[in-house]
VOLUM-876649 format. One line per field, with one value per residue: residue in one letter; x, y, z of N, C-alpha, C in turn. Coordinates in steps of 0.02 Angstrom, whole numbers. Each point is the difference from the previous one (the first is absolute). Example, Ala and Ser with C-alpha at 12.3 -4.5 7.8 and 13.67 -1.06 7.14 Angstrom:
2
residuo a,s
nx 660,-18
ny -284,53
nz 390,-36
cax -45,42
cay 59,59
caz 0,3
cx 45,-39
cy 60,55
cz 0,37
***
This chain:
249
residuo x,x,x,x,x,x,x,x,x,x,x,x,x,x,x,x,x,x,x,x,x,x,x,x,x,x,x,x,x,x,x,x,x,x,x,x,x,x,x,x,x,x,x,x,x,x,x,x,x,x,x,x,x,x,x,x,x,x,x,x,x,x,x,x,x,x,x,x,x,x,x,x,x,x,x,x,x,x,x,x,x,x,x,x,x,x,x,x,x,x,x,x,x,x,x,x,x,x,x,x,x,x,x,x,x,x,x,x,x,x,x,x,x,x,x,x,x,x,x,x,x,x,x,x,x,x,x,x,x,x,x,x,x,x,x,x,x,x,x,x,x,x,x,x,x,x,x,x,x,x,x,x,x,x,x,x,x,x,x,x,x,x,x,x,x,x,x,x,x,x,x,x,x,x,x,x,x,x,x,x,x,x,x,x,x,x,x,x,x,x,x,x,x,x,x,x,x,x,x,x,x,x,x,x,x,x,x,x,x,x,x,x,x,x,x,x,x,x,x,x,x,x,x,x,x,x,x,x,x,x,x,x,x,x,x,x,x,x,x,x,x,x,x,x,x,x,x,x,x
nx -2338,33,-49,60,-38,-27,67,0,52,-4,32,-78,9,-40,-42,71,-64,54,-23,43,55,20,11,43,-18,41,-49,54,-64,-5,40,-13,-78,21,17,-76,13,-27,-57,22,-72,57,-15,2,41,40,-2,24,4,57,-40,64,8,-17,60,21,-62,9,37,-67,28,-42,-14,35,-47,50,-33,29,63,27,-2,71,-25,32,20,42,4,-40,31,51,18,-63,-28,-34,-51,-33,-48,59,-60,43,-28,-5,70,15,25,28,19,31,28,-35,-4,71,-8,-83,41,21,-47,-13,56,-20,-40,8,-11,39,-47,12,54,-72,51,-10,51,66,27,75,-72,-27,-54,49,-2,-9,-23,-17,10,45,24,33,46,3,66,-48,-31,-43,-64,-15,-33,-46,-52,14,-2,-66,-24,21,-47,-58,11,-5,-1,-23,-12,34,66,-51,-8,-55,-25,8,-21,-51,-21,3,-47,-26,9,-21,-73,-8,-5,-43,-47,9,30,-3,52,58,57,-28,-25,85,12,-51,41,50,-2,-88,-39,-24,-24,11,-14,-6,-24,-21,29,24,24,19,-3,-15,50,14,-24,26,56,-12,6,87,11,-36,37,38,12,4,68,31,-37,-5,59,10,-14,29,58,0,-15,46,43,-5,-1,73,31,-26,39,50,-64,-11,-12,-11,-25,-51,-22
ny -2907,54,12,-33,9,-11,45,-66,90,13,23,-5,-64,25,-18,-48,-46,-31,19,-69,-10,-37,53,-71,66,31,10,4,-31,-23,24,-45,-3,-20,60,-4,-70,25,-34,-32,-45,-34,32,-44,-19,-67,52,-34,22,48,1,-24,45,-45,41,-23,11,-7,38,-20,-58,34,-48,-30,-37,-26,32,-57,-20,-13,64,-46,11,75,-24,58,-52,-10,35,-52,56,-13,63,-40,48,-53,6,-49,-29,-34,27,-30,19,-68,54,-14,34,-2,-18,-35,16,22,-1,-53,-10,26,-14,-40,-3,-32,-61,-62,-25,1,-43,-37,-31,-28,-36,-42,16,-1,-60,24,-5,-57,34,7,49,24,27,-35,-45,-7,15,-67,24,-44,-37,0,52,-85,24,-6,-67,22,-51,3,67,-28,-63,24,25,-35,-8,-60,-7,60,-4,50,-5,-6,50,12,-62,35,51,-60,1,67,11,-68,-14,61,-26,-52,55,47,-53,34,-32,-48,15,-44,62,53,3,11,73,12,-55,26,90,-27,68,70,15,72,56,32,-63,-12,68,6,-6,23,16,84,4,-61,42,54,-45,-32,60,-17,-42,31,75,-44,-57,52,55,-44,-21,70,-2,-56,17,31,-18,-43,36,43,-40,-18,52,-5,-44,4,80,-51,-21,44,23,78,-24,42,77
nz -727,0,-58,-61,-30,63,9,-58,-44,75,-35,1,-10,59,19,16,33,9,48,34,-29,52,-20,-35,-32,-9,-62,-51,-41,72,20,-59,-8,68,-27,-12,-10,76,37,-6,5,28,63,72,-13,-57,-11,-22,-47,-28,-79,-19,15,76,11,-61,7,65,-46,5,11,40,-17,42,37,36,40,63,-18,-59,11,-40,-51,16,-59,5,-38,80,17,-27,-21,37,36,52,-4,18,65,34,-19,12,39,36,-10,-31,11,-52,61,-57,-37,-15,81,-6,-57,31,9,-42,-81,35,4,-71,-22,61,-31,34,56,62,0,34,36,-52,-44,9,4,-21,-42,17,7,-21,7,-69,26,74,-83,47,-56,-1,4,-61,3,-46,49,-2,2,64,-7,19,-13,-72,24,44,-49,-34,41,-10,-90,23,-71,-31,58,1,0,92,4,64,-41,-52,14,55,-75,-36,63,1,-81,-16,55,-33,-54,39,30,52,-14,43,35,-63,31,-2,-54,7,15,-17,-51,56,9,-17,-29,39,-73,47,-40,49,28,-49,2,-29,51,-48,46,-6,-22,27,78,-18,9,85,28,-55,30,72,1,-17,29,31,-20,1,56,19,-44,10,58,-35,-23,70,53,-55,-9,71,16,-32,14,69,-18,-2,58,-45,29,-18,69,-28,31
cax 56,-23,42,57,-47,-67,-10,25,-55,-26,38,6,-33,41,-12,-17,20,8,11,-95,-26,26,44,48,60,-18,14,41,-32,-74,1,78,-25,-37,57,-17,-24,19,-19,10,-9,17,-22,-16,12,41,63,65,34,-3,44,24,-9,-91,-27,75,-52,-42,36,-37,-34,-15,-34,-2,-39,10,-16,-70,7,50,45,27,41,-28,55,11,-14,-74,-12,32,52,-25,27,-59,29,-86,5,-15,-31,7,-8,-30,6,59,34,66,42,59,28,-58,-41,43,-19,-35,17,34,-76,-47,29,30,-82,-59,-48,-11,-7,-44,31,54,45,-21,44,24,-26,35,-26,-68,-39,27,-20,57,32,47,36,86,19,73,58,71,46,-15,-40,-60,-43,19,-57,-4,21,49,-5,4,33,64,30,-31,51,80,47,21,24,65,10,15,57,39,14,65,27,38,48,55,27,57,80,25,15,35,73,28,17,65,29,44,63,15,38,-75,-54,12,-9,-53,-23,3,-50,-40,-3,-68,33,-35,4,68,62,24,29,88,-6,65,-4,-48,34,-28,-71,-24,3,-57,-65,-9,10,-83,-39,11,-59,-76,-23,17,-54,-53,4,-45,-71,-27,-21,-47,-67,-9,-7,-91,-45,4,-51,-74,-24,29,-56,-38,-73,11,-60,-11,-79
cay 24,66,-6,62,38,25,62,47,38,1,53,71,-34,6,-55,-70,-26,-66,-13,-22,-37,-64,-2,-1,33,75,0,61,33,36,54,37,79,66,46,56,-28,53,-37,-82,-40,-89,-28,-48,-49,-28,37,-52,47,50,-12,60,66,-1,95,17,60,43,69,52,-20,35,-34,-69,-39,-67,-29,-43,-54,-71,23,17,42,20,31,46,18,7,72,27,46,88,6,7,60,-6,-42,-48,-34,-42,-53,-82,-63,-35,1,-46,61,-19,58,13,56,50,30,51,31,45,37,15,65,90,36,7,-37,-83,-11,-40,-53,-53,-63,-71,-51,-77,7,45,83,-3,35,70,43,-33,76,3,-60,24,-33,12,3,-39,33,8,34,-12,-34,-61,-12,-23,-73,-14,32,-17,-60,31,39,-42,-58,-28,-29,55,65,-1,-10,68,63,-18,-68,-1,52,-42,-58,49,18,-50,-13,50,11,-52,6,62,-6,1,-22,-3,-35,-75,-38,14,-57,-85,-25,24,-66,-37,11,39,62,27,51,62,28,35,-49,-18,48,2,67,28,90,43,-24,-55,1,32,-33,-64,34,19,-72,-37,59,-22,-55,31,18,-43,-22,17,5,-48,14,58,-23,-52,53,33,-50,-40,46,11,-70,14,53,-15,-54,17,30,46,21,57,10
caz -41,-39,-55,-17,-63,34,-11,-56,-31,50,-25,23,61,55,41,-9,68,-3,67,40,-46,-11,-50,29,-15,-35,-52,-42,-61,11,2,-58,-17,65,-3,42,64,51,40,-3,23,-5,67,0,-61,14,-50,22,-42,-35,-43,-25,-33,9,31,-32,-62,58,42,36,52,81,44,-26,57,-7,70,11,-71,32,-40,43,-31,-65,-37,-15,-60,-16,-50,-70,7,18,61,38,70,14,62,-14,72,2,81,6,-53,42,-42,0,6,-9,-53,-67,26,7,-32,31,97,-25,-2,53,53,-3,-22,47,-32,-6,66,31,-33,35,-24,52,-19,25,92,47,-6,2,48,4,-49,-44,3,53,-9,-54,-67,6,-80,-5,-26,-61,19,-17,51,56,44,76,28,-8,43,67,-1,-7,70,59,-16,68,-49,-34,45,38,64,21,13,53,19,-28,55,53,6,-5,98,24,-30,18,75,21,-19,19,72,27,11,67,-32,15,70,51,-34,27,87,-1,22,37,57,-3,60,-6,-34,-66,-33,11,7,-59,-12,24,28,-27,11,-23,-75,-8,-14,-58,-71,-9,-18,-49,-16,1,-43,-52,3,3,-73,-36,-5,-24,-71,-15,6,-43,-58,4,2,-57,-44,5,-17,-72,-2,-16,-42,-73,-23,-57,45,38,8,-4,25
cx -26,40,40,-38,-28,-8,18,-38,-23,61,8,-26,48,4,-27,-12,-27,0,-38,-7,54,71,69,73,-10,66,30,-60,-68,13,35,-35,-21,62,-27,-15,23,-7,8,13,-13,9,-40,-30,27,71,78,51,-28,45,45,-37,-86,-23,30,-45,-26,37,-35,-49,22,11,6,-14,41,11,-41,8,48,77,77,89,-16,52,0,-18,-84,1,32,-31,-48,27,-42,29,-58,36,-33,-15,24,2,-49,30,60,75,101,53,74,33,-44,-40,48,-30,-56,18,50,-40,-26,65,10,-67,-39,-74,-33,31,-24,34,11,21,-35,60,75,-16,27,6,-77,-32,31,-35,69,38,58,53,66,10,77,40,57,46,11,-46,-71,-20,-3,-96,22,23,88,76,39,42,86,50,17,46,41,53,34,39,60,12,15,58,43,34,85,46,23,66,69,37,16,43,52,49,83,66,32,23,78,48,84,62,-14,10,-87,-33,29,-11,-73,-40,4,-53,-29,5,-50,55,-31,14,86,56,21,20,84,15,82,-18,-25,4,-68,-84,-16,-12,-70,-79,-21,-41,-71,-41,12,-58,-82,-35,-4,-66,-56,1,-15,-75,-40,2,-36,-84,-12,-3,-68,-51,-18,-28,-66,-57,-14,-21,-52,-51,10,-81,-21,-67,-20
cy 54,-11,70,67,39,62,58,51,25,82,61,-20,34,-44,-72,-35,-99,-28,-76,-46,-64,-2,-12,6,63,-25,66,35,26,73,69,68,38,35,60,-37,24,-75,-77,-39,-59,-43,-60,-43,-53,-3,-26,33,50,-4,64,78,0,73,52,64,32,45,67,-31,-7,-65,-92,-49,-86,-48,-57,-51,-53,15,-4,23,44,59,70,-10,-10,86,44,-15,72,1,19,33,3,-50,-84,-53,-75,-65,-48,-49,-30,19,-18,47,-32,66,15,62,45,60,50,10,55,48,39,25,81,42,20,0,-86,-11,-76,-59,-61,-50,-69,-46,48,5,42,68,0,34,88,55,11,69,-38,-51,36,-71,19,-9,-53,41,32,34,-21,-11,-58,3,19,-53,-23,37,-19,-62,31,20,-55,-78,-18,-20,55,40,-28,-14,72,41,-21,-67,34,30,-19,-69,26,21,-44,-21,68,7,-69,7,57,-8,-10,-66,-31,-9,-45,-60,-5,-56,-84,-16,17,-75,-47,10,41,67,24,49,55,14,51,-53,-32,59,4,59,37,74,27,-27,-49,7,42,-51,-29,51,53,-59,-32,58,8,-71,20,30,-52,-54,44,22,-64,-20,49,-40,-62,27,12,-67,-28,57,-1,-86,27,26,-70,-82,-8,37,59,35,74,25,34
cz -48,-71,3,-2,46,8,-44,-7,85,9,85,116,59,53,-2,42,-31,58,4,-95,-8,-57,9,-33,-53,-73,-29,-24,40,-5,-39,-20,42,2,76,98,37,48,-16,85,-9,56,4,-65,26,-40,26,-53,-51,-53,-21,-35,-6,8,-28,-54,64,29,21,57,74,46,-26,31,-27,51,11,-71,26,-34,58,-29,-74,-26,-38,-93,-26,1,-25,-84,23,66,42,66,41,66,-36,76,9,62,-16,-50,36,-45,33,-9,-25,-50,-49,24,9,-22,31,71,-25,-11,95,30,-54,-10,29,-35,16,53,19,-71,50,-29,11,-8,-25,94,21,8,5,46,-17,-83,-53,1,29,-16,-32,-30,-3,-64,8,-10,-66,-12,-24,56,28,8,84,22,-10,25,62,7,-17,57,49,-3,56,-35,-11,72,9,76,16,-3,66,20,-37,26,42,-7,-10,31,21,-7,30,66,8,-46,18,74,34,21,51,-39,9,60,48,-32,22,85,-10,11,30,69,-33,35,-53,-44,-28,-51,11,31,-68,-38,18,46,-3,18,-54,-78,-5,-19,-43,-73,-15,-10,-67,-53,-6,-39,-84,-10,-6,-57,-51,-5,-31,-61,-24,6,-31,-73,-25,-25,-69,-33,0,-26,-99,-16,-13,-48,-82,7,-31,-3,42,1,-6,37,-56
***
């Protein structure tokens, strides 16, 4: 353990290498008087955190080695309030890609500074680089973990019932109240002798008059279904958008 103090008064130091010293975590005050530090190395360690505003006096520093630790999360206010424009090394650590890392997968797409983030945790992002993790928005536009995320989508409680299961049940009621119908007098002899019945034998056959009526009749039924099936569709579609969770890349 390095006291607070160790580099006090060290004013004008450019290069720090802590590498290779068991240390398991980076303190606010080691570093409150290196204004001029260019090089800081903190590699293979066992560095499991970073205290607030631990880098927050190193705005001239190039170079930041935190690689090879046990580091698996590390927060935007370890360098506030300066602003480090220096490549930051951070691979070999197990780090816990959720929202607390938004922040640097944002950093590493506009900086390009900062590379090689793999994931060990949550599972449903494990093995992948954190560049590659979308972070999704509530309806309230906060951040969604991953995990929590996936379980959301994936919920059997939360999903709706399909689009098409509704759609079909729409077409059947549809088909059986639009369907054509025998006269009366036909439907009573109809039970006495079964017969094989089409589609154009259950039609009235009243000359041209007639069939025009019945094919205004099924071209009317048709539209008539698929305006329901349309707003079935939109309705399920607006459901969806409004289960709390609108995933983003």
């Amino acid at each position: 353990m390095l006291p607070a103090d160790a580099f006090r008064g060290l004013r004008h130091l450019r290069t720090l290498n802590l590498g290779g010293n068991s240390l398991g975590h980076v303190a606010r005050a080691w570093f409150a008087d290196l204004a001029e530090l260019e090089l800081l190395y903190l590699d293979r360690n066992s560095i499991a955190f970073v205290e607030e505003g631990a880098f927050q006096n190193l705005s001239g520093l190039l170079a930041l080695h935190l690689n090879s630790n046990h580091l698996t999360v590390l927060t935007w206010a370890a360098f506030q309030p300066g602003f480090f424009l220096g490549r930051l090394f951070l691979f070999r650590n197990p780090w816990h890609c959720d929202c607390g890392l938004e922040w640097l997968r944002d950093w590493m797409e506009s900086s390009g500074h900062v590379i090689d983030v793999p994931c060990a945790s949550p599972g449903s992002v494990a093995g992948l680089d954190l560049s590659q993790v979308a972070f999704g928005r509530s309806s309230n536009g906060f951040c969604v973990d991953p995990e929590e995320l996936n379980l959301t989508v994936s919920s059997p409680g939360s999903s709706p019932e399909p689009a098409a299961t509704t759609v079909s049940r729409f077409s059947s009621l549809l088909s059986k109240l639009l369907a054509p119908r025998a006269p009366v007098g036909e439907a009573a002899n109809s039970t006495e002798e079964p017969a094989n019945v089409s589609l154009s034998d259950s039609l009235p056959s009243g000359g041209v008059g007639s069939s025009g009526y019945n094919t205004r009749f099924l071209l009317g039924s048709s539209l008539l279904l698929s305006v329901f099936q349309h707003m079935v569709f939109v309705l399920q579609t607006d459901s969806l958008c409004h289960t709390g969770v609108i995933q983003t890349a």
